[in-house]
N, C-alpha and C positions, 0 to 999 in steps of 0.2 A: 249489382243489386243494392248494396249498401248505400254507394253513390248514389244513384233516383230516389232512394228514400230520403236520401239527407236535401237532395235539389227539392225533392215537395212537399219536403217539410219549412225549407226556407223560403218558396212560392207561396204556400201556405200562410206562413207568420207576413211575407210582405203585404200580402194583399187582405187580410183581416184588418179593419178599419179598426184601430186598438187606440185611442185618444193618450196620449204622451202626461204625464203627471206636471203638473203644473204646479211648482214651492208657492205657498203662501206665503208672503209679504205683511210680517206683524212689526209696529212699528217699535223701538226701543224705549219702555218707559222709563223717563228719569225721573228720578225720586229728591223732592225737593229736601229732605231730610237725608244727611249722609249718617248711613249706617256701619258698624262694626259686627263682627260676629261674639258672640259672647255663648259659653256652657258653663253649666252650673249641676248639681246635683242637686234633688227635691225629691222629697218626700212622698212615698209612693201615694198615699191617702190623699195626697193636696193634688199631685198631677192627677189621678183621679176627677178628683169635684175640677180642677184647672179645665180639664178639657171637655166635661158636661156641662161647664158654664158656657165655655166657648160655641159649644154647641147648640144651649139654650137660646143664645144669645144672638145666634148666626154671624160668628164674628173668629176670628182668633187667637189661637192662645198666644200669640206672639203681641197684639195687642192688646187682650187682659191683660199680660205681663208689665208691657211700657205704661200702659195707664196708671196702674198699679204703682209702677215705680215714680214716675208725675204727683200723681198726688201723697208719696210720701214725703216729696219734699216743700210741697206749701205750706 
C-alpha cells in the first residue's frame, strides 16, 4: 500500500509541469574607489540627525559620512 502511494506521488510530482528556478545573473560592480572598512563610536544625538538627513536626503549615511570627511580637508 505504502509502495503505490509513494509511486503516485512520484507520477504525480513528474508529470506536474513545475518550471525549474532559474539564478539570475547580476553583474559584479567594481568600484572605481578602493575602499577600507573603518568603525567608530558616535554620539547617539548625532547618528540620530546622521541618519534623518541621510533620509531627507535620499542618500546614505555612509556618504554623508565621506563627504563630510572631504570637505574637512579643503
Amino acid at each position: 500500500m505504502e509502495k503505490q502511494i509513494i509511486n503516485d506521488l512520484i507520477s504525480k510530482a513528474k508529470s506536474s509541469n513545475q518550471q525549474k528556478a532559474v539564478q539570475k545573473i547580476v553583474p559584479i560592480i567594481i568600484k572605481e574607489i578602493e575602499e577600507v572598512q573603518f568603525s567608530f563610536y558616535i554620539e547617539k544625538g548625532l547618528f540620530k540627525k546622521l541618519k534623518l538627513k541621510a533620509l531627507q536626503e535620499d542618500t546614505s549615511m555612509k556618504q554623508l559620512v565621506n563627504d563630510a570627511i572631504k570637505d574637512s580637508f579643503k
